[in-house]
BAFI-3210 file (N, C-alpha, C; in Angstrom, 3 decimals, decimal comma, padded with zeros to 6 digits):
// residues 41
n [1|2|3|4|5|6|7|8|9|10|11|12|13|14|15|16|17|18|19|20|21|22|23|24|25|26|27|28|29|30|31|32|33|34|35|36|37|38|39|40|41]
n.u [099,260|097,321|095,298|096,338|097,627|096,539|098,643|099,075|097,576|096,711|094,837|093,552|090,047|088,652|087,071|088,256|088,181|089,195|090,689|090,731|093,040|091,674|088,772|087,973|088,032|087,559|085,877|086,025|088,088|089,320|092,412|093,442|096,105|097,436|099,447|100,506|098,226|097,967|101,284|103,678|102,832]
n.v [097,057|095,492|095,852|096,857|099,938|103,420|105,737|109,204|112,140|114,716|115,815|116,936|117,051|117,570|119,936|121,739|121,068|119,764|116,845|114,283|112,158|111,722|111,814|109,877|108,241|104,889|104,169|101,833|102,332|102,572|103,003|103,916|104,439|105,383|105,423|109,218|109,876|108,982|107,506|105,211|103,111]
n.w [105,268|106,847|109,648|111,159|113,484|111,739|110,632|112,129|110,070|108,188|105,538|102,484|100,810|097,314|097,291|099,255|102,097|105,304|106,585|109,262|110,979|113,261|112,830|112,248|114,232|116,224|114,032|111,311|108,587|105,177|103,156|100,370|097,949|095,210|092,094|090,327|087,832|084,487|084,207|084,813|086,383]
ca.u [099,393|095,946|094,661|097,562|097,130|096,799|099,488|098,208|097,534|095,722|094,178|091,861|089,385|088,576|086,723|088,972|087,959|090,254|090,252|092,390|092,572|090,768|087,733|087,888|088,556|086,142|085,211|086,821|089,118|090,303|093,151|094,138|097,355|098,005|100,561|100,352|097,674|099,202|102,669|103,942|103,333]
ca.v [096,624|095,484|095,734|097,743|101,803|104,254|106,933|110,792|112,523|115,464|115,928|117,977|116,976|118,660|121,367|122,434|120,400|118,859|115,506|114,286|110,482|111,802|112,465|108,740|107,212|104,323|103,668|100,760|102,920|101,906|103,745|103,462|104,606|105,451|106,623|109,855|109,540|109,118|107,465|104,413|102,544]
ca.w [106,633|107,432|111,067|112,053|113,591|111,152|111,445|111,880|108,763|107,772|104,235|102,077|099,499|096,408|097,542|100,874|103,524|105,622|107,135|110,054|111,300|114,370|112,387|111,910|115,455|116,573|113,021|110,407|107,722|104,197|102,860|099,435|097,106|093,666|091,165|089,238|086,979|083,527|084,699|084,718|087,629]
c.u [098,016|096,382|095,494|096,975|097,423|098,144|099,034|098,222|096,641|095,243|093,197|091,778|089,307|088,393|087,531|089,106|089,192|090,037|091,050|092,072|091,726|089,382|087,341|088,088|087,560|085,631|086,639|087,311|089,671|090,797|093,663|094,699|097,151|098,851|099,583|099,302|098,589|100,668|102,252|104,309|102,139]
c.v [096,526|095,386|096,386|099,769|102,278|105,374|108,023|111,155|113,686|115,464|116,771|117,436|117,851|119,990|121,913|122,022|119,580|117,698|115,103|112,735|111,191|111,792|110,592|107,379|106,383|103,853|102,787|102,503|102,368|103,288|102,860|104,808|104,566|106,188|107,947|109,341|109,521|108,805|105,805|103,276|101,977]
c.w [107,274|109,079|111,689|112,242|112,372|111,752|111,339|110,779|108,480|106,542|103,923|100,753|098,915|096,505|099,264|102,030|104,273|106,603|108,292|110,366|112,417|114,080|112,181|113,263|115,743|115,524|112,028|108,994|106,185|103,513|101,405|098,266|095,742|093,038|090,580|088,392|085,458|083,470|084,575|086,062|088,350]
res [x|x|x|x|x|x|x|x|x|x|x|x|x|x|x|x|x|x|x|x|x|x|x|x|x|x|x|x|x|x|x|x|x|x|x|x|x|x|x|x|x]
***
């Protein structure tokens, strides 16, 4: 859904950190998806 709002989200990278969309407001965003590593899809 390009150009459309993000929806809220929190997250944490590898080492612990956590991310929130707010951390991201004001700035361009790409979000991207994947299966399972190893899976079929």
């Amino acid at each position: 859904m390009e150009g459309k709002p993000v929806p809220g989200f929190l997250l944490q990278d590898g080492s612990g950190k956590e991310f929130s969309h707010k951390d991201f407001l004001g700035s361009w965003l790409a979000l991207f998806f994947y299966s399972k590593d190893n899976t079929s899809g």
